[in-house]
N, C-alpha and C positions, 0 to 999 in steps of 0.2 A: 395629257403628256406634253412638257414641256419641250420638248427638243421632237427631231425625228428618227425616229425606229430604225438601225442600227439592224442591214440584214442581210445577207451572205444567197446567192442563188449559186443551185447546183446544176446543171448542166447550160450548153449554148447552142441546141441543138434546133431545129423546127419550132416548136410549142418556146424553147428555154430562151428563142427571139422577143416574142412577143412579151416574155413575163420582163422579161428588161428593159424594153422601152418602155412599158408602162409603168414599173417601179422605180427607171432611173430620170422619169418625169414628173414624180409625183413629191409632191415637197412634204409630204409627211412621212417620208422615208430615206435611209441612204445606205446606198448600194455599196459593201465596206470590201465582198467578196465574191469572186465570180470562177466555181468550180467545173473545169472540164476535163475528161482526159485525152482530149481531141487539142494540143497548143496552135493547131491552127483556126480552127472555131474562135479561140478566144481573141486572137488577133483578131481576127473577123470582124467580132462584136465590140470589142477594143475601138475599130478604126469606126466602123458605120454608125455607133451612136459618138463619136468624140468623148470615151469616157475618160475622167482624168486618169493621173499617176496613181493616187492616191488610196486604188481599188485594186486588192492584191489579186492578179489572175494566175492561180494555180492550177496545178492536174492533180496534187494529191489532197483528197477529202480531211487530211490529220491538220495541215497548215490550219483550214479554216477552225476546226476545235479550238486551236489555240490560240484565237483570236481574240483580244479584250472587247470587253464589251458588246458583245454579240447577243441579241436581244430576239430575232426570227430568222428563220431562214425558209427559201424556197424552192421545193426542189421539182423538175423535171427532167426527170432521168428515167429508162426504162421502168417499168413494173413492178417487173421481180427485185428492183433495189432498193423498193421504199421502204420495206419493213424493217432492214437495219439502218436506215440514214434517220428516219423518224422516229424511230427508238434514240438511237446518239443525239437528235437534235434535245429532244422530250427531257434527256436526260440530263443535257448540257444546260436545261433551265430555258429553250428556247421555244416562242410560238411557230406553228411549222404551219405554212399553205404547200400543198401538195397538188401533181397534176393527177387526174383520173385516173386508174381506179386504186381505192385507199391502197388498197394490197390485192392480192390474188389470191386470199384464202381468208375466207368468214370468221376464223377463230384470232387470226392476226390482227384484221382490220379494229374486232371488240377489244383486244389486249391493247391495241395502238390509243383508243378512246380512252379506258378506264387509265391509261398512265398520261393523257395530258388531263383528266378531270381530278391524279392525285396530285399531278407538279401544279395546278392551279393557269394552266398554260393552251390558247388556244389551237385545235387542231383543224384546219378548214380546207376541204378539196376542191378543188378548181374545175367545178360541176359549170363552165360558161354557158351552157344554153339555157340553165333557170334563170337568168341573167340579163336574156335576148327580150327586148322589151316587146317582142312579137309574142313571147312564152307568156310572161306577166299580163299581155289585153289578154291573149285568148285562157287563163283562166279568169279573168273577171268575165267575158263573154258566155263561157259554161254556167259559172255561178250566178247568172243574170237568167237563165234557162232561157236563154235567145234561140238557142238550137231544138229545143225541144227538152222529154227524156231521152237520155245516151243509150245506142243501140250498140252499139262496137266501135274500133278504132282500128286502126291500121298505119302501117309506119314502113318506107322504103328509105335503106343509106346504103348505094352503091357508089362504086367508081372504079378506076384501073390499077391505082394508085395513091400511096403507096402500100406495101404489103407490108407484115407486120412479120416477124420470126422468132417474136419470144411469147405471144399470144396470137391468137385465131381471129377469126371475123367476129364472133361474138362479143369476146374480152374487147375489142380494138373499138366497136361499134355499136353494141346493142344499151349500152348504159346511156348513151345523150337519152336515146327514143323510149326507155324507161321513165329516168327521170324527169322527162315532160308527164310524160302520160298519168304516173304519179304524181306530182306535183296539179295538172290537171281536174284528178278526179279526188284527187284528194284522202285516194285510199292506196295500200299495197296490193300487191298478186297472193293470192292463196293459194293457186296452183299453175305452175309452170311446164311448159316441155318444147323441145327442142330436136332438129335433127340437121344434119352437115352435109355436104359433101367436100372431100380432098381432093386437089388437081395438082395444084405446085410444090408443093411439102411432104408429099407422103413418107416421109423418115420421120419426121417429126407429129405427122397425124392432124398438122393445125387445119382446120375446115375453112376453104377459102368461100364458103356459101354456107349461109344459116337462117333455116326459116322456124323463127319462135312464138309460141303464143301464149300471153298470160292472160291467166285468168283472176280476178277479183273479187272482191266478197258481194261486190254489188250485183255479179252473173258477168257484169262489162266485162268484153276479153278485147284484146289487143291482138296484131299477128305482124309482124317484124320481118321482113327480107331485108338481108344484109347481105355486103358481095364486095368485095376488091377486085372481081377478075369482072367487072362489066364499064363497059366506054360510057353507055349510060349513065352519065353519073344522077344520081338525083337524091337531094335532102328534104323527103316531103313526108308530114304525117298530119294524119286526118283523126276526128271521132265524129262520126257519126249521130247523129240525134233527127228525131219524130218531127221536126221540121227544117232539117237542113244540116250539110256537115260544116265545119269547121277547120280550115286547110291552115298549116304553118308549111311555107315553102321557102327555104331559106332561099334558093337560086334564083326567085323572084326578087329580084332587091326593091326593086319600086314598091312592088305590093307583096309582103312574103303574110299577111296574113288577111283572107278573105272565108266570106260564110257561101260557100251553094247555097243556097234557099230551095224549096221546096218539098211538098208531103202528096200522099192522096187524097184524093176524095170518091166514099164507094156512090159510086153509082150502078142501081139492079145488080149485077153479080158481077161488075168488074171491078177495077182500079182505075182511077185517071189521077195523071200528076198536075200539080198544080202548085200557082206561086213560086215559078221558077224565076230564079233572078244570082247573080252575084252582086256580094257587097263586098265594097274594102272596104277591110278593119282600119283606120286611122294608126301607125304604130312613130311612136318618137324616135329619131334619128339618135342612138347609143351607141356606142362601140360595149358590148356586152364584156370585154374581157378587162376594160376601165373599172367596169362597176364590180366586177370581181375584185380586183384588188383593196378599190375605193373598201370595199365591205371586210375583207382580211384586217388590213388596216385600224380600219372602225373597231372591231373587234378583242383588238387588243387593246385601245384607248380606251373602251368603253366596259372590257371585259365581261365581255357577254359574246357567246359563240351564235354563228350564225345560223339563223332557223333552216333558211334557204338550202346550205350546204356546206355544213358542220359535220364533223367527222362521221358520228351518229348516222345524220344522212348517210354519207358516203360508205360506212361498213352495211346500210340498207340494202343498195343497190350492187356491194360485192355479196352479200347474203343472197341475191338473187340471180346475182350471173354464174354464183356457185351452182343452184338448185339447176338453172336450163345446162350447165357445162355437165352434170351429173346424169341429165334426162339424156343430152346429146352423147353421151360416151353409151347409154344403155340404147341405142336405136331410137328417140323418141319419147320414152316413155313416161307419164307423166311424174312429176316430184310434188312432195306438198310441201308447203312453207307455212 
């Protein structure tokens, strides 16, 4: 592509910060439009990156349609809004990057793929932790069988804040610690289940606690505590293996990816542990939501969708937060996928 991509972002909120500075830095793109219905947000964003004149900032979504030459767009905007802004963008002929998760319903998310693979137009969700070049060593480290064979995993994303009121803890948090875990082992869950508790919302029923656990064809199961109502905040997920686990700790910034080391050894009728040691992982200094874009980007230059977190991907992981949101409404109980 000769020129650069010609692209319209849709909200200017928390997340709709960050997609602007990185797309209105990146010289293989220009930022033509910037939709919010917040006109103070947009000054906002307006004033803190120096954006020119040039860059129409509207509230109403119709302006930007009628934009000439409008070529992608990106949207970060609540949830429940993606499946008619990505339907209008698909249809307007545009490639669409989307924040997490595609949609909130598994039949929308597939209807949203199979209409940018008939317009010939790329659909790519904003999966940034496949991205975190801490996620990328520690699947070559699995794939090196450095840890052993994989015994389990386990995954905790707490904090106090903020809370979510169009989705639950699940919807809000369980997809990053999926999509590792997946991407990790290299396979899907074949059975899932789920259960909540409500504190802050009870009109609405959304679960400000959710402890999940997936299971996979390989036997591996994962188990997920997720939580908005805890000070503790912590982003840490483990897999376990026959000689040592495997830690991603994002709050670790020096070392967010290290191996426990050690196994047994039987001696007469007991256990002793042994070969106890931590290592750091070596990980290169990225800004993970760069290389998200860098890869959007690419994608439409090179027109080929991304393996990483293509839409594809992305209706995987709403196919799966459907199954535990179904287990979670039944008490628990398990779903198969």
């Amino acid at each position: 592509m000769t020129h650069p991509i010609n692209l319209a972002i849709f909200g200017a909120g928390r997340w709709g910060v960050h997609l602007i500075r990185n797309f209105h830095q990146h010289p293989d793109c220009k930022i033509v439009a910037i939709a919010d219905s917040n006109p103070e947000r947009l000054q906002a964003v307006k004033e803190r990156f120096q954006l020119p004149e040039t860059i129409h900032f509207v509230t109403n979504e119709t302006t930007v349609w009628n934009l000439p030459n409008l070529e992608a767009v990106v949207i970060a905007t609540p949830a429940v809004t993606h499946f008619p802004l990505i339907s209008a963008a698909l249809k307007k002929g545009c490639h669409v990057f989307t924040e997490k998760p595609l949609t909130l319903s598994a039949s929308e998310s597939l209807q949203l793929c199979e209409l940018a693979q008939q317009k010939h137009k790329q659909l790519f969700v904003d999966h940034t932790y496949l991205f975190h070049p801490a996620v990328e060593q520690g699947k070559t480290v699995i794939q090196s069988g450095k840890i052993g064979e994989l015994r389990y995993g386990y995954a905790t994303r707490t904090h106090l804040e903020p809370v979510r009121q169009d989705v639950d803890a699940l919807w809000d948090l369980a997809i990053h610690d999926i999509g590792i875990f997946n991407t990790w082992l290299g396979e899907k869950p074949i059975k899932v289940k789920a259960t909540g508790t409500v504190w802050l919302q009870p009109e609405s029923k959304l679960s400000d606690l959710v402890i999940a656990n997936l299971t996979y064809e390989s036997g591996f199961e994962a188990f997920l505590h997720l939580c908005w109502l805890n000070p503790d905040k912590q982003r840490r997920l483990a897999v376990v293996g026959t000689q040592g686990t495997l830690i991603f700790d994002e709050l670790q910034l020096d070392a967010p990816l290290s191996i426990q080391q050690g196994y047994f050894n039987r001696i007469d009728n007991s256990w002793k542990a042994a070969g106890l040691n931590r290592e750091i992982i070596p990980v290169e200094p990225r800004e993970p939501l760069a290389q998200v874009c860098n890869c959007f980007l690419d994608g439409i230059q090179n027109h080929q969708p991304s393996p990483i977190s293509s839409g594809w991907v992305g209706a995987e992981l709403v196919n799966i937060l459907c199954a535990l949101s179904e287990s979670l409404k039944a008490d628990g109980q398990p779903v198969l996928l």
